[in-house]
N, C-alpha and C positions, 0 to 999 in steps of 0.2 A: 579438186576441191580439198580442204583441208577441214579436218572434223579437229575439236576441242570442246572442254568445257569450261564455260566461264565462271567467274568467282565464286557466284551460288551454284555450282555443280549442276548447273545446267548443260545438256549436251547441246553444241549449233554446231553448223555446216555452213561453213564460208567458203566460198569458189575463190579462186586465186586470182580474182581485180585485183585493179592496183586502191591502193590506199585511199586516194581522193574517190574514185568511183562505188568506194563500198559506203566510207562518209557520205556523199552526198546522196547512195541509195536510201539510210536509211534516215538521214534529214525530211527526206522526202515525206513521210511516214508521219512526217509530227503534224499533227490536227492544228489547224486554224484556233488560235486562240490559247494554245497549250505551249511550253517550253519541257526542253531538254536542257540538261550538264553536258559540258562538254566530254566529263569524264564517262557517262551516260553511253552518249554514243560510242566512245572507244571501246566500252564493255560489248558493248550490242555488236560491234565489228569484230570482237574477237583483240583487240588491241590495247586488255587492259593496264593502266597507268601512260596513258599516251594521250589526253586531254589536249596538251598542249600540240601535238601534232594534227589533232581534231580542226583546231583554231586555223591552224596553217594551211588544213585543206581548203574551209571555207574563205581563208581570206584570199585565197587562189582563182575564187570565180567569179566571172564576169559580172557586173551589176549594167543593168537588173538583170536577177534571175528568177527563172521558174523553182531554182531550191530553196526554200524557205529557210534560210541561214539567220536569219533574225531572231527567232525561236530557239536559237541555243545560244546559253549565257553561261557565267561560271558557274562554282558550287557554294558559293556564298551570297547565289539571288542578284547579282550583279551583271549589268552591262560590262565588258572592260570597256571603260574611259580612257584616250590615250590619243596624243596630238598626233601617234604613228601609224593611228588607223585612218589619218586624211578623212575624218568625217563620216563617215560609216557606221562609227558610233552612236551618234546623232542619229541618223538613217534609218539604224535598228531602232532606239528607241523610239523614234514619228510612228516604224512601222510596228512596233508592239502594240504602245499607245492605240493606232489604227485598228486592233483587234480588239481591243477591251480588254488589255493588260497594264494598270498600272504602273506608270514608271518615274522615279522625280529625276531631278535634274543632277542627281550625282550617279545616280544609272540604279540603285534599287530596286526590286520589286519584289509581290509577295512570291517567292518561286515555290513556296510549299503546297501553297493555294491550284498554282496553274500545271503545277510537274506534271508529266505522261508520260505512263508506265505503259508501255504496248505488249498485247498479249503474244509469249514466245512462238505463237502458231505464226503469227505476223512475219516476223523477222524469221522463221524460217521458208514461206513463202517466199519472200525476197531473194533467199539467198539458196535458195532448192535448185537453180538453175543449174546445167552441168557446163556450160562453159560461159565465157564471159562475155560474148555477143548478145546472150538472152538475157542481161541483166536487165535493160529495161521495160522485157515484156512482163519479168518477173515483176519488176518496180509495178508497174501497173495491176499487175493481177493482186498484188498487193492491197494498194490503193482501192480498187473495185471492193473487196473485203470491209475496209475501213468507211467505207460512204456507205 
């Protein structure tokens, strides 16, 4: 496990997953109806200024998936829009739109209104695990917490 603190002097404990599996632990995490930043999550993983590596994890997974990837947009309220995302773009916005988050047709939306901020007892939950087999019991006991 590797201990840090992140930007607000926060102390966490991340276990030594690899990069995509800590991303899409704590994607998991984001409520139906709510968005994250990508830079958001990088913070949250311990991986602060790596936004754009965030991006890379999610566009890494299989669709469909059970990780709500759709829920994290940029830090400007925006879908990225982009011919390189083969429609996926689209995709996310149907699937936001489907939650009752406004979004128009150049990918906008109000992201001040929907942001989630999860409480650090959360994200250390997730990441309390001592090796990285239990990461998804820990996802879960997580989960169970936030319902």
């Amino acid at each position: 496990m590797l201990g840090f603190r992140n930007r607000f002097g926060t102390k966490r404990i991340v276990m030594t997953a690899t990069f995509d599996s800590r991303v899409h632990a704590v994607v998991a995490l984001i409520p139906y109806g709510r968005l994250a930043t990508y830079g958001q999550v990088a913070d949250w993983i311990g991986a602060y200024g790596c936004a754009r590596q965030v991006g890379w994890a999610l566009r890494r997974l299989t669709l469909p998936s059970t990780i709500p990837w759709q829920r994290v947009v940029n830090a400007q309220g925006r879908i990225s829009m982009s011919l390189s995302r083969e429609g996926s773009d689209w995709m996310q916005r149907e699937l936001l739109i489907s939650e009752g988050i406004p979004v128009d047709d150049e990918g906008r939306l109000p992201l001040r209104r929907f942001l989630w901020e999860p409480q650090a007892e959360l994200l250390d939950q997730v990441f309390s695990s001592r090796d990285v087999s239990n990461t998804k019991a820990g996802l879960h006991q997580a989960i169970q917490i936030v319902d």
